[in-house]
MMTF fields as JSON, N, C-alpha, C and O atoms, coordinates in Angstrom:
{
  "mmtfVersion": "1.0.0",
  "mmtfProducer": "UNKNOWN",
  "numBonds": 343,
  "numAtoms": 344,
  "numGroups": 86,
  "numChains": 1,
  "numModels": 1,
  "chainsPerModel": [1],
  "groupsPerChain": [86],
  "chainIdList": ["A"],
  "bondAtomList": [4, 2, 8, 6, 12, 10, 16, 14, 20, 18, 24, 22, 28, 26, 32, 30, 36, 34, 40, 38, 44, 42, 48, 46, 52, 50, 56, 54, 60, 58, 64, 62, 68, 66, 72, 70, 76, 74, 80, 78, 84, 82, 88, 86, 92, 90, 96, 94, 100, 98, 104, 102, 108, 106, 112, 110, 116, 114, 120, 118, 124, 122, 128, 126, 132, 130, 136, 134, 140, 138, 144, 142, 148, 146, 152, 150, 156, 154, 160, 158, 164, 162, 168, 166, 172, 170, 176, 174, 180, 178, 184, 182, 188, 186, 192, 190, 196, 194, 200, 198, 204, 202, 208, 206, 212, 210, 216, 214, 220, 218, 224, 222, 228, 226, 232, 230, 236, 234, 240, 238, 244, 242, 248, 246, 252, 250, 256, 254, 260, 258, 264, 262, 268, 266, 272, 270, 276, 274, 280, 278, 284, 282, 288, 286, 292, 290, 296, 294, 300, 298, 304, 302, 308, 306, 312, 310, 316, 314, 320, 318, 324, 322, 328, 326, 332, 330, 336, 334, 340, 338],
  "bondOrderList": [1, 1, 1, 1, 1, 1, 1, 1, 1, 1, 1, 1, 1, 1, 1, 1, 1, 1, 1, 1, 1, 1, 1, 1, 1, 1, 1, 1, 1, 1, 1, 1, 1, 1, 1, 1, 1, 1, 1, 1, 1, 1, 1, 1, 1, 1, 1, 1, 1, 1, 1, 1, 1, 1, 1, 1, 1, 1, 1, 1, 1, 1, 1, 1, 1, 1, 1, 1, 1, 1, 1, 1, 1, 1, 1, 1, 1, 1, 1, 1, 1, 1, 1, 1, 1],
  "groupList": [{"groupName": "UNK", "atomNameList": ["N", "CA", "C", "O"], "elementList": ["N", "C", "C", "O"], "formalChargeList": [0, 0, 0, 0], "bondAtomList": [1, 0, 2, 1, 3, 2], "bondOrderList": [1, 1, 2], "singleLetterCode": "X", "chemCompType": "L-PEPTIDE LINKING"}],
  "groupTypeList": [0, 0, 0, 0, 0, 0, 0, 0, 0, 0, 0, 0, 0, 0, 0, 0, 0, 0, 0, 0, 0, 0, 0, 0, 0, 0, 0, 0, 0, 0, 0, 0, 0, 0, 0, 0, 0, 0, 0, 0, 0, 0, 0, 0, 0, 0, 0, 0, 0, 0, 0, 0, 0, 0, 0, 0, 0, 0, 0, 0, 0, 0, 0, 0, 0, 0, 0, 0, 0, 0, 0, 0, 0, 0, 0, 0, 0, 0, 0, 0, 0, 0, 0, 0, 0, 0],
  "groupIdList": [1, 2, 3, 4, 5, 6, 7, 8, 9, 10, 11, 12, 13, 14, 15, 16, 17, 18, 19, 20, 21, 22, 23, 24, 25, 26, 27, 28, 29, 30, 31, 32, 33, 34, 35, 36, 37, 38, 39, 40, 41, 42, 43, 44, 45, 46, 47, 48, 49, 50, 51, 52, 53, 54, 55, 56, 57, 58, 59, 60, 61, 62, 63, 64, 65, 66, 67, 68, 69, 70, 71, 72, 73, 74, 75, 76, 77, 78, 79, 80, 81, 82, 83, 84, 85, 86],
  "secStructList": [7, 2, 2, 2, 2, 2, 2, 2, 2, 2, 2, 2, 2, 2, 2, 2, 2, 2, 2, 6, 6, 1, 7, 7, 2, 2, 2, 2, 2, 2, 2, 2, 2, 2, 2, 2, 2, 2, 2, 2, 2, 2, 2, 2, 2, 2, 2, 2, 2, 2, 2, 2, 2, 2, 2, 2, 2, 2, 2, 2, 2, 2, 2, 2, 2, 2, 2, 2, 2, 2, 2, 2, 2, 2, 2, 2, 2, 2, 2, 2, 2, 2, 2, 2, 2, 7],
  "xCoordList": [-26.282, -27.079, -26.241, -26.105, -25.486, -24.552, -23.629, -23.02, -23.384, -22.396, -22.886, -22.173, -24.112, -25.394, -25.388, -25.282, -25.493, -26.124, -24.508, -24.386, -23.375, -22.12, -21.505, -20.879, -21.75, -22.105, -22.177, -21.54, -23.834, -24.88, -24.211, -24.228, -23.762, -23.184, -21.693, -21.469, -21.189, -19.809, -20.041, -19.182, -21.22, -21.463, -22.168, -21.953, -22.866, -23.254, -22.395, -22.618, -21.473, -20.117, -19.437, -18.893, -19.442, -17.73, -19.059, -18.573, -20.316, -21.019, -21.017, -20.836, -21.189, -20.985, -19.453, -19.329, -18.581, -17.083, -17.5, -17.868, -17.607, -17.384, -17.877, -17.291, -19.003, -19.721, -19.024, -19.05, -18.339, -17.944, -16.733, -16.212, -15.838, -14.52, -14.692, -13.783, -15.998, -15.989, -17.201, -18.412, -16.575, -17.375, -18.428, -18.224, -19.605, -21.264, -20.598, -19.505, -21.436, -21.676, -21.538, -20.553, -22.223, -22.456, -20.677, -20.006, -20.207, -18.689, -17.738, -17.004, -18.331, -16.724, -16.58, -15.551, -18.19, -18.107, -17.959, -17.564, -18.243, -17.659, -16.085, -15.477, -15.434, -13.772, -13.51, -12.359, -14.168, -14.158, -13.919, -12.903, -14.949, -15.055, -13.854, -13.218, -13.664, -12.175, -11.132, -10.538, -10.691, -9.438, -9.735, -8.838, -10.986, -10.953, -10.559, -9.587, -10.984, -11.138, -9.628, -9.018, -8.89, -7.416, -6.806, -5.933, -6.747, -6.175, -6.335, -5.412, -7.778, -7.892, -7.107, -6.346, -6.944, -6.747, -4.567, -3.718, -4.494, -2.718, -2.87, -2.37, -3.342, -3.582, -3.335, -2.43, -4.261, -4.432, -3.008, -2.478, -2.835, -1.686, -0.398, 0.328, -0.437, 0.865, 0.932, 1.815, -0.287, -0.889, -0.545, 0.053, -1.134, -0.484, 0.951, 1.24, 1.622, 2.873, 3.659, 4.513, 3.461, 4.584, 4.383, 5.245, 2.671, 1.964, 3.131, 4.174, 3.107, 3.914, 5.52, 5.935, 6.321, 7.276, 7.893, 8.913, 7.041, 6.893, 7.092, 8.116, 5.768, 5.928, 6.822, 7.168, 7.575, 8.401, 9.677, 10.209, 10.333, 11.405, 11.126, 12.144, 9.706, 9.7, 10.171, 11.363, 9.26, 9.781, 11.261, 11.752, 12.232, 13.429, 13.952, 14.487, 13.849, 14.311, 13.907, 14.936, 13.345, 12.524, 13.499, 14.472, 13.141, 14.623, 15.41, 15.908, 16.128, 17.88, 17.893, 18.648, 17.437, 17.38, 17.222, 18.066, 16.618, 16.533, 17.311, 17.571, 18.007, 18.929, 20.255, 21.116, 20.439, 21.632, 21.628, 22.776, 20.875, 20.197, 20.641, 21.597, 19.966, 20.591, 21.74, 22.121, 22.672, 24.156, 24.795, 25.776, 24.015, 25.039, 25.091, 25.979, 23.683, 23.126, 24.244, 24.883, 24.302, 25.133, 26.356, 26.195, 27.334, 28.34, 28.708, 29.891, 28.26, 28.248, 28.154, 29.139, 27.404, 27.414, 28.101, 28.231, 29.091, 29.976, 31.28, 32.144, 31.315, 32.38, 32.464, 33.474, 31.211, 30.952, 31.51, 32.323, 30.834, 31.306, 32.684, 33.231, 33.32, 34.732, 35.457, 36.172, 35.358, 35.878, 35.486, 36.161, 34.22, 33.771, 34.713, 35.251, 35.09, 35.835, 37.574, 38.302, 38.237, 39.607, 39.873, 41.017],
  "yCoordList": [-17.731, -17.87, -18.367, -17.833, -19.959, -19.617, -18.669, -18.387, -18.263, -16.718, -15.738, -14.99, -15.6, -14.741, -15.033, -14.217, -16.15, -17.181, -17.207, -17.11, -17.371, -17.682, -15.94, -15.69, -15.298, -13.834, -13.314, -12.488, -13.906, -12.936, -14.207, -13.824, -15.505, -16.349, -15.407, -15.716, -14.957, -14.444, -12.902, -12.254, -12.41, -11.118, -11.266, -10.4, -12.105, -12.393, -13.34, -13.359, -14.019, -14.236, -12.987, -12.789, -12.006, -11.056, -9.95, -8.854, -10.004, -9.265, -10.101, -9.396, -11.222, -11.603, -11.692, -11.875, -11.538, -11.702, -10.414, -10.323, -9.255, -8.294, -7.964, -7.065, -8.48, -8.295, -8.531, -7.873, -9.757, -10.391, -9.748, -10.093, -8.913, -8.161, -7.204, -6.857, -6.527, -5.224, -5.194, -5.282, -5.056, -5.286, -4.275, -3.104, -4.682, -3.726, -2.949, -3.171, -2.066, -0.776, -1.379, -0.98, -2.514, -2.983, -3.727, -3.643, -4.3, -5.073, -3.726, -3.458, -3.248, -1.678, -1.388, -1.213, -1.399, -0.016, -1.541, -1.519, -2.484, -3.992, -3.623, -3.445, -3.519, -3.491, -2.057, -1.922, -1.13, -0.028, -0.566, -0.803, -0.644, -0.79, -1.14, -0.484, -3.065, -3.534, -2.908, -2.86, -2.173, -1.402, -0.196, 0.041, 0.361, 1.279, 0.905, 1.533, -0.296, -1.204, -1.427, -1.098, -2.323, -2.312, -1.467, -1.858, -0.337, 0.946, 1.035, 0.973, 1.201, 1.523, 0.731, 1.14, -0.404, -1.778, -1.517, -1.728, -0.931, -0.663, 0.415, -0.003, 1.494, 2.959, 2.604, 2.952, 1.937, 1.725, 0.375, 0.324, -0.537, -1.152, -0.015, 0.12, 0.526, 1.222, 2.556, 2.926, 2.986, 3.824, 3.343, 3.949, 2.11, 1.135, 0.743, 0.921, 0.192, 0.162, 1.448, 1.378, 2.855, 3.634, 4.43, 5.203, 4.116, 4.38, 3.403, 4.01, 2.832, 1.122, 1.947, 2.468, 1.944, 2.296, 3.231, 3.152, 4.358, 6.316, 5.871, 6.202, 4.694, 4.142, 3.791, 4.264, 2.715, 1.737, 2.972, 2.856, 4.345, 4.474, 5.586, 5.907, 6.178, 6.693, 6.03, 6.073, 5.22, 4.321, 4.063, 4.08, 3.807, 2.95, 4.494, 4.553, 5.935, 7.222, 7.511, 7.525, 7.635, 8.173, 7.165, 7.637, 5.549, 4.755, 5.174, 5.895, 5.132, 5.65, 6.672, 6.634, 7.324, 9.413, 9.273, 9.884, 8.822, 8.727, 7.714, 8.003, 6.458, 5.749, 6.669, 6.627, 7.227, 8.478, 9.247, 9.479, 9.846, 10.946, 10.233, 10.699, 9.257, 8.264, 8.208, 8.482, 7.725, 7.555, 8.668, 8.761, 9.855, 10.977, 11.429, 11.653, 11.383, 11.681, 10.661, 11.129, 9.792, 8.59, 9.674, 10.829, 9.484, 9.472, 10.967, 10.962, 11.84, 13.608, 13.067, 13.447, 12.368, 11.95, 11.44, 11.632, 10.352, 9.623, 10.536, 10.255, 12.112, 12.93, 13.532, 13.906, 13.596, 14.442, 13.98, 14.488, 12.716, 11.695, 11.782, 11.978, 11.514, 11.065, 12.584, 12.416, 13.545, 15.223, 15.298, 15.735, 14.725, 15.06, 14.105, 14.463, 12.927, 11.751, 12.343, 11.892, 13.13, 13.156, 14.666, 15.028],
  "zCoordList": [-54.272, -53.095, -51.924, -50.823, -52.571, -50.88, -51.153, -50.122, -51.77, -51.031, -50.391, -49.722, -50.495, -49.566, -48.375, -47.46, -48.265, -46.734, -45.817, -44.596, -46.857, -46.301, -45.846, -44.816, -46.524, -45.362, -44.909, -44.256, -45.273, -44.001, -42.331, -41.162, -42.76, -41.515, -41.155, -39.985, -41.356, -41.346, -40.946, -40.348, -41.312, -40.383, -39.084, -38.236, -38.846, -37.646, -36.472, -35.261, -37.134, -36.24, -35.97, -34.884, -37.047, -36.356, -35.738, -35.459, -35.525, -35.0, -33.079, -32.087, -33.018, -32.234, -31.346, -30.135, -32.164, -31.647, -31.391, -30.22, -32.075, -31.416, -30.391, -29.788, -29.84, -28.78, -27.443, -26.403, -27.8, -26.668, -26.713, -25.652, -27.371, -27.28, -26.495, -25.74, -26.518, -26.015, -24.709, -24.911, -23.403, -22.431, -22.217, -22.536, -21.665, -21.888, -20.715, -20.195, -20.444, -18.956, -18.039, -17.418, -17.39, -16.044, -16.04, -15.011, -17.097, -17.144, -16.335, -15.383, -17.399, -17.43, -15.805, -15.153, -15.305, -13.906, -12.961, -11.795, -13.487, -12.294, -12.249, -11.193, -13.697, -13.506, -12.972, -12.557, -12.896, -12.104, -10.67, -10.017, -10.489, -9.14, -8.301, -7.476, -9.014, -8.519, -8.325, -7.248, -9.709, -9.539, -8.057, -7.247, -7.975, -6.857, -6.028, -5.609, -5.241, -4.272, -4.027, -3.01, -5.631, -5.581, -5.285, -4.511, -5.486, -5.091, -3.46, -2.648, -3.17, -1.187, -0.84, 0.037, -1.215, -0.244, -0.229, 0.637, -1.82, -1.814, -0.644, 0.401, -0.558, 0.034, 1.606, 2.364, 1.772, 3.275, 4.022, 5.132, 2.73, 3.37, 3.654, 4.639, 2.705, 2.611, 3.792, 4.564, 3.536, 5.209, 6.841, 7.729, 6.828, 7.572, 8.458, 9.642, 7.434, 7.294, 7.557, 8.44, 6.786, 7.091, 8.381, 8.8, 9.282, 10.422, 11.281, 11.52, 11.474, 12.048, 12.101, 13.137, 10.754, 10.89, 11.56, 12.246, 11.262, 12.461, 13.656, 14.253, 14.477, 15.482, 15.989, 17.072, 15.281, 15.849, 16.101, 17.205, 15.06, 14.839, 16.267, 16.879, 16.794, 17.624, 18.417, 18.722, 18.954, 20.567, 20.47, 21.599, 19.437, 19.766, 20.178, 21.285, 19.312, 19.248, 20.679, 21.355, 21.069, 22.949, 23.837, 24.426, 23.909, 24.712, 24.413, 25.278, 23.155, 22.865, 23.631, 24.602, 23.504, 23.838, 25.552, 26.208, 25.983, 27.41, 27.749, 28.917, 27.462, 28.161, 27.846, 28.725, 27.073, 27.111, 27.867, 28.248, 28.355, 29.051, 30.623, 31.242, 31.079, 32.008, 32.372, 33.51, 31.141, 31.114, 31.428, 32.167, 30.64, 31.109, 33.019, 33.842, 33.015, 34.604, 35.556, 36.499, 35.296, 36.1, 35.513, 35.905, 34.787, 34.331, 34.995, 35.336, 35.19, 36.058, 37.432, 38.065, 38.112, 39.485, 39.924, 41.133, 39.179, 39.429, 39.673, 40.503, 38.506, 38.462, 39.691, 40.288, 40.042, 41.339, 42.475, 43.246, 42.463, 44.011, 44.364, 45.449, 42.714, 42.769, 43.402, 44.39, 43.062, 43.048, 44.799, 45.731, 44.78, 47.046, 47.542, 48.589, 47.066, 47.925, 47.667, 48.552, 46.77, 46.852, 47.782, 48.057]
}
């Protein structure tokens, strides 16, 4: 008889452990959710950021490119002046 009782106690523990091992529907689509969420939130930083970078490498690329552009304009006028003055 207690080996009956000792058990039927020992199936209703690993019935309970198991319960709690294995998460219900509403658990699963909660850790769903997060990871989605985790994902947009990587998506959009990283969206972000390489948006930012395009930016930044434009503007310095457009100054460089036009203060050259400058230099050369000066640097032909100067050839010029010098060629009208001798």
């Amino acid at each position: 008889m207690r080996t009956f009782f000792t058990l039927l106690l020992l199936g209703a523990c690993a019935v309970a452990f198991a319960d709690d091992a294995k998460p219900n529907k509403i658990e699963r689509g909660a850790q769903k959710v997060e990871k989605g969420v985790e994902r947009t939130v990587t998506r959009t930083e990283n969206g972000i950021k390489r948006t930012y970078t395009r930016t930044e490498n434009g503007i310095t690329r457009t100054y460089t490119r036009t203060e050259k552009g400058v230099e050369r304009v000066v640097d032909r006028t100067e050839k010029k002046v010098k060629k009208v003055l001798e």
